[in-house]
N, C-alpha and C positions, 0 to 999 in steps of 0.2 A: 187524304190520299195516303198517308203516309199508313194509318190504321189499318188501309186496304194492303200494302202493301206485307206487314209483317203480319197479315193474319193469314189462316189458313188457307184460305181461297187466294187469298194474294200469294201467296207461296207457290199454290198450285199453278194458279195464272200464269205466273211468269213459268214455271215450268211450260205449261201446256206450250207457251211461247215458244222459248229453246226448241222445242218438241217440234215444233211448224217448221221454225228454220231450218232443222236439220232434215228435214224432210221434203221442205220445199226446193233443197240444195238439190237433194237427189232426185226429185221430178225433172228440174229443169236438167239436170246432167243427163238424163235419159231421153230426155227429148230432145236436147242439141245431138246427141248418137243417133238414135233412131231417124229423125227428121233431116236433119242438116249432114250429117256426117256420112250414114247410111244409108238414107232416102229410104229405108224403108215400108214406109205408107204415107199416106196421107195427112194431113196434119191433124187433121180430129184421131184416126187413128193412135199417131206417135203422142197424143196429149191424153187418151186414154192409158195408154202403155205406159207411159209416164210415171201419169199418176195414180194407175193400179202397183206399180215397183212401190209406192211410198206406202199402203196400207197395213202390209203387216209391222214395219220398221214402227209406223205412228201410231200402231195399235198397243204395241210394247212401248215404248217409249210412256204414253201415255198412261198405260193401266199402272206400269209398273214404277213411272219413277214420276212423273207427274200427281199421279193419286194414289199412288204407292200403296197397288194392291197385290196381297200377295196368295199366293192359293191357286189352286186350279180354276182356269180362264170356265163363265159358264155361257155355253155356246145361246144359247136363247136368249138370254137375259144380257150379255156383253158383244160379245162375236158378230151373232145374225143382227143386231143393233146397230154397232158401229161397219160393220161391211155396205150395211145398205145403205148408213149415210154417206157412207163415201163412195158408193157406186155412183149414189143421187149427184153428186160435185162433180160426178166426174163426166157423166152423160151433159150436166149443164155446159162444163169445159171444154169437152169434145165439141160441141156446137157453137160457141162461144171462139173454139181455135178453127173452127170451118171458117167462120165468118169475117177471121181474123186475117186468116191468110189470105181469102178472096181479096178484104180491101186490100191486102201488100200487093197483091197482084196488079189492083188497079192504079199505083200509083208509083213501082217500079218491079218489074218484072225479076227481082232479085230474092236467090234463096236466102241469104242473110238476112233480107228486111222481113221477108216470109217467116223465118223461125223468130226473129225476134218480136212481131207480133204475135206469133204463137206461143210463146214463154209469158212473154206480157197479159196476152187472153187467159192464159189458164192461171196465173200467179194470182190474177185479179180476180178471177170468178172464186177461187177459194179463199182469197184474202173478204170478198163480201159474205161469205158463207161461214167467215173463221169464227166469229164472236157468237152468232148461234149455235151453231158446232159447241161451243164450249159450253154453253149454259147447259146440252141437251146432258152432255157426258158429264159436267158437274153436276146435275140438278137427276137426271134419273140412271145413267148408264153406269157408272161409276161412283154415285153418292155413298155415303157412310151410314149405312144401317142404323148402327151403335148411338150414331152421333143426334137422332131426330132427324121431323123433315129442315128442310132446309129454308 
């Protein structure tokens, strides 16, 4: 562990990590707005909204200080990559926060328990998604040319 830890993937790891939390801070703060505070939409809606606020912050984060790449971003090979993975999370989330809120409904009619299943549904569907997410963006999206394959 410890090897993984000081090497360069481990380095990045735990970046990519920070990376999530700060990101995951700011979905859920947009969804407690939009959802709970707002009432804006619907809860698959406010869980997409959400977690469409976090993609460009996680895309910088990531490119830039996780696999600390620097240069002009290339829209086909980085951009239209990582936008669709995270479109893909977000439509599962969305659905995943429909379904979430249904069951609150069925077991108390309260918006409190409604959005905290809905923070919970979406935290979780990207927390299952997180660890492939990272192989895809270590392994082809952000890999190191210079470096070999991996």
């Amino acid at each position: 562990m410890k090897n993984f830890v000081t090497s360069k993937t481990g380095k990045t790891f735990l970046k990519y990590s920070a990376s999530s939390v700060i990101t995951t801070i700011l979905t859920v703060v947009v969804i407690y707005l939009t959802y709970d505070l707002l009432n804006l939409a619907s809860a698959g809606w406010c869980s997409a909204i959400g977690s469409i606020s976090s993609i460009g912050p996680s895309y910088l984060l990531n490119r830039k200080w996780a696999w600390a790449k620097t240069g002009k971003s290339n829209f086909q090979t980085e951009v239209l990559p990582f936008w669709s993975i995270g479109i893909s999370g977000i439509i599962i989330a969305s659905v995943a926060s429909i379904g979430a809120a249904d069951l609150a409904s069925t077991i108390n009619n309260s918006k409190q328990l409604s959005t905290l299943f809905v923070e919970i549904s979406n935290i979780g569907t990207f927390g299952i998604l997180w660890v492939g997410r990272f192989l895809i963006l270590n392994r082809f999206l952000f890999r190191d040319n210079q470096a070999g394959p991996h």
